[in-house]
N, C-alpha and C positions, 0 to 999 in steps of 0.2 A: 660302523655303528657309532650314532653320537647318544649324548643324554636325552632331550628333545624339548619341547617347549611349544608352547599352547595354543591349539587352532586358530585361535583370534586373540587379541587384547581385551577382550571383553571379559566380566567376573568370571562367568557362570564358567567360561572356558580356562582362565585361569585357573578356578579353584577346581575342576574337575582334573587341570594337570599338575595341581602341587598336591594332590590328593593321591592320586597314582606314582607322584613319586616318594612324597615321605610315606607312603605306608610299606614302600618297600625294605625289608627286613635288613637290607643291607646297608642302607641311606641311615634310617633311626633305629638303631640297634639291641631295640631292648624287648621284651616279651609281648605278643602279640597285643594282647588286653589292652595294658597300658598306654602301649601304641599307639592305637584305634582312639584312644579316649584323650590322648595329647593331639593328634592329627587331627581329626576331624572335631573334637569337642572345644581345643584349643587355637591350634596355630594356626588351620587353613581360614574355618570363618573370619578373622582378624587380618589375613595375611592377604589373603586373595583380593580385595579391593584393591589395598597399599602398590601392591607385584602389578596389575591390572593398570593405575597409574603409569606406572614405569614401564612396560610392555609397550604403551602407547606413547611414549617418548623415543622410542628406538625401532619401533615399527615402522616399514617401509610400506610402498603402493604393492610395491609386489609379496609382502609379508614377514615373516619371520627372519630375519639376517643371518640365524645359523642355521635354518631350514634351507635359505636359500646359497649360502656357501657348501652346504650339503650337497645339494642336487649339481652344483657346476661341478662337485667336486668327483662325483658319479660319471655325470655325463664326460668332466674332463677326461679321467680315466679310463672310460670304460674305448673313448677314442683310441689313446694312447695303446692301449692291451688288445685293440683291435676283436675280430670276430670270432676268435678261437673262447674268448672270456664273457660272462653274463656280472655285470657288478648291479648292486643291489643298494639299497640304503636305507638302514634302519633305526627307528629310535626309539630309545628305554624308555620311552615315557609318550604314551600319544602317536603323533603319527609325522611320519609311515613307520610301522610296526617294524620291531625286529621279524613279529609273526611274518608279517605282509611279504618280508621281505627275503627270509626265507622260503616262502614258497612260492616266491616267482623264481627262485633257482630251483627248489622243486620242481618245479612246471616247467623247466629248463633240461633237465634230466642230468643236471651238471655232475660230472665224474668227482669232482673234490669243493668243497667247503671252505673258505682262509675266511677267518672272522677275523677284524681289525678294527677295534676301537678306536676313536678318536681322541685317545687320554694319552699323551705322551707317557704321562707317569703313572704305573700300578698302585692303586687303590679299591679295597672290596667294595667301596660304595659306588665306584664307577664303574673300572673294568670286570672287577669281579663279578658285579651285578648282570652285565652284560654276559660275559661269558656263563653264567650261570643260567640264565634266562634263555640264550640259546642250546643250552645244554637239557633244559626242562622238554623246548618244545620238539629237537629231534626226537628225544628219544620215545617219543610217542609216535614215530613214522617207522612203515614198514621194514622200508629199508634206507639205510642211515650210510651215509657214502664217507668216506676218510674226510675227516675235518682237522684242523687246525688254526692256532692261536696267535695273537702277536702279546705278547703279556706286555712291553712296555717299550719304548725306545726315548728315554728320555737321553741317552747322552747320541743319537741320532746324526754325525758329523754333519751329515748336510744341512738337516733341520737346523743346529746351533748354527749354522752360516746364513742361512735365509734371515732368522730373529738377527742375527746380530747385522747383516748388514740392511734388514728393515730400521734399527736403530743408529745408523750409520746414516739416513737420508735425513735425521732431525739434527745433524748435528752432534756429538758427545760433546765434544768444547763448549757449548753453550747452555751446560747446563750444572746446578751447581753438586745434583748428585745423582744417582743412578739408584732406582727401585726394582727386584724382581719380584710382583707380589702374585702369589700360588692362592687357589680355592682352599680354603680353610679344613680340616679333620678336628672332630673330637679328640682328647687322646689316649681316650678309651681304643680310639681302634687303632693306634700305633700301637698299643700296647699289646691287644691282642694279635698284631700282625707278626710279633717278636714271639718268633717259636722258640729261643732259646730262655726265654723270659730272665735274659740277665743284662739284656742292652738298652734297650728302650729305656728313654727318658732317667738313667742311672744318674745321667751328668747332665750339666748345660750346652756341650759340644757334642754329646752323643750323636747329631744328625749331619755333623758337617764334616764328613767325609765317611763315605761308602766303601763296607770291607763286608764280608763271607758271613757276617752276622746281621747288618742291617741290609741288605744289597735289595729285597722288595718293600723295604720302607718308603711311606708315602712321600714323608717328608725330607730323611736323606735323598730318595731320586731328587726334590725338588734343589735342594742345595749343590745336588751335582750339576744339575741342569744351570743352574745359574752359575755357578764358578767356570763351567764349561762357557757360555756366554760371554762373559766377562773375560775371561782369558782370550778369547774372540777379539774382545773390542779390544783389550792391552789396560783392562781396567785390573787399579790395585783394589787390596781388601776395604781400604778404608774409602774409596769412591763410591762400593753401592754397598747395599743392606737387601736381603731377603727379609720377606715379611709372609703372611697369609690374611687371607681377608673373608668376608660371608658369613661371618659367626653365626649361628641358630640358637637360643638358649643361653642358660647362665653358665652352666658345667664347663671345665677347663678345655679349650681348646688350643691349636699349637699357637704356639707365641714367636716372634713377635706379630702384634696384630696390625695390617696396615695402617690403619686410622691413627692408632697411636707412634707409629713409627714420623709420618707426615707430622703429624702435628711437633715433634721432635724437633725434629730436621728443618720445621719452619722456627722454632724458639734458638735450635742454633745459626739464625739466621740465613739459612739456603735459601733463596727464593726459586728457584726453576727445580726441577724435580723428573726427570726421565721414566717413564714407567713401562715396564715390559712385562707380561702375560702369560710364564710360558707355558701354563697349565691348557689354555687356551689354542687347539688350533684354527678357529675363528671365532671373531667378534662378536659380541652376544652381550646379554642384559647386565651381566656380572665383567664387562669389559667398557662398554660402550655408554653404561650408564653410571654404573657403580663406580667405576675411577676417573673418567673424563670429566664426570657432572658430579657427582655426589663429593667424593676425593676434591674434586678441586674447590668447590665449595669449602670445604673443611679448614683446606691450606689456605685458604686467602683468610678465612675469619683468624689461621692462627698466627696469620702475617708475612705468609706464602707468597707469592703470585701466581706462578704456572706448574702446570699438572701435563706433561705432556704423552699421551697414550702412544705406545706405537703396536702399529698395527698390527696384527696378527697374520698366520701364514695364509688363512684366509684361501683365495682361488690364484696363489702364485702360481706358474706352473713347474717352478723350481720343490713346490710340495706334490705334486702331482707326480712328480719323477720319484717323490722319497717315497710315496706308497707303491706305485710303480715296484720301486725295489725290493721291498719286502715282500713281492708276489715272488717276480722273477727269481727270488734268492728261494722261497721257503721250494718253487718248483726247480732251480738248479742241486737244493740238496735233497730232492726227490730223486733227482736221478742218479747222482752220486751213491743214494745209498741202493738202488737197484741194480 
């Protein structure tokens, strides 16, 4: 399951999938009503044109770039796990439906269920939404078969190897700093993710390093995820910076914000600037467009030069093997526990 993204570049279709996705409860978090009357009476008429522009700047002949690393990423798998397996692919927003896609394993008569999002790191607004959504429409089926979850794999050993040696083919040496910049949270919803509600956001290091109190925070997964990285490449603290980017609204969201970190880092005079994704496991609008073009735009006006994206894990077949494993594992401790 990924997030999903809009039949065509055209408005009508833009605005019919940023419609279905902010009104989902878990995306903008606040009371239906208000909701309904921010979403559709505010952001999307406004937004949907703007999104529509930039759709069509990253739009392929053959369409959507994370529809279409979706589908290799199906069909690759579905090779790999051979004929004993039915893999499926679904998206929270638009199409192909999580519905659609659950019940072509329906229509399969599949003995077991492994739902696996495509969010390296747990967040209610992605995975949770996800998991939620398939949890609405089983349980509206007669008979509902043993299911299961992947909540999160951000510190993934393999996965940190693939990013980091994608970031290995640009060179590290020739750049003058190293970026991991994460999809952005309000942090209304870190706050509400802190069941202990004494951790969250107490301090200004509260998210940079992961213990028994923050361990499904969005944002600590993401600082692990990067230090894990970096430790990869043999980079020290002061070489990169984590950031978040995508902001929606005025309201506080996590800090620091890429835009403002780039712009920084161009006034302390870096000009080359490495950027890595790893919220992202393929290329898509808020990758492709928003950091290579929009970002590097930014840096050059602030006396920048280069913005250099690396690519995401995308149709490697070294990620192919990491989902791979998370079947094989969740079915080896099937049997172990029978």
């Amino acid at each position: 399951m990924n997030l999903g993204t809009p039949d065509s570049p055209s408005v009508s279709d833009v605005r019919r999938y940023l419609d279905e996705f902010l009104m989902d409860g878990r995306v903008i978090d606040i009371k239906p009503i208000p909701r309904n009357l921010l979403v559709r009476g505010a952001i999307v008429p406004f937004r949907a044109p703007q999104s529509a522009k930039i759709y069509k700047e990253i739009w392929t002949e053959e369409g959507s770039p994370l529809l279409l690393y979706g589908l290799q990423n199906k069909e690759q798998l579905q090779k790999s796990l051979g004929d004993d397996y039915v893999v499926a692919l679904g998206m929270r927003y638009k199409n192909p439906s999580i519905q659609s896609a659950l019940n072509e394993l329906k229509a399969q008569n599949v003995k077991s269920i492994q739902v696996i999002a495509l969010f390296p790191q747990y967040a209610s607004a992605t995975t949770g939404s996800v998991h939620q959504k398939v949890m609405e429409i089983v349980s509206k089926w007669q008979t509902i078969p043993e299911i299961s979850f992947v909540n999160s794999y951000h510190n993934n050993p393999e996965m940190i190897d693939i990013y980091a040696e994608n970031g290995r083919k640009h060179g590290i040496e020739n750049f003058d700093h190293v970026l991991f910049s994460f999809h952005g949270l309000p942090q209304r919803q870190l706050l509400k993710a802190d069941e202990s509600k004494s951790h969250c956001l107490k301090s200004s290091t509260c998210c940079q390093s992961l213990n028994d109190k923050n361990f499904y925070c969005y944002s600590a997964q993401c600082f692990d995820t990067a230090r894990l990285i970096a430790n990869n490449l043999g980079l020290t603290p002061d070489q990169y910076t984590v950031s978040f980017q995508s902001r929606l609204g005025k309201e506080p969201w996590i800090e620091p914000f890429t835009s403002a970190v780039i712009k920084q880092k161009a006034k302390e005079g870096k000009k080359r600037i490495l950027v890595f994704c790893p919220a992202f496991v393929a290329d898509c609008l808020e990758t492709l467009y928003e950091i290579a073009i929009e970002y590097q735009e930014e840096f050059v006006e602030a006396g920048g030069e280069k913005i250099q994206l690396v690519e995401s894990l995308n149709d490697n077949p070294r990620w192919i093997e990491v989902l791979k494993g998370f079947i094989v594992k969740e079915e080896n401790n099937a049997l172990v526990q029978s």
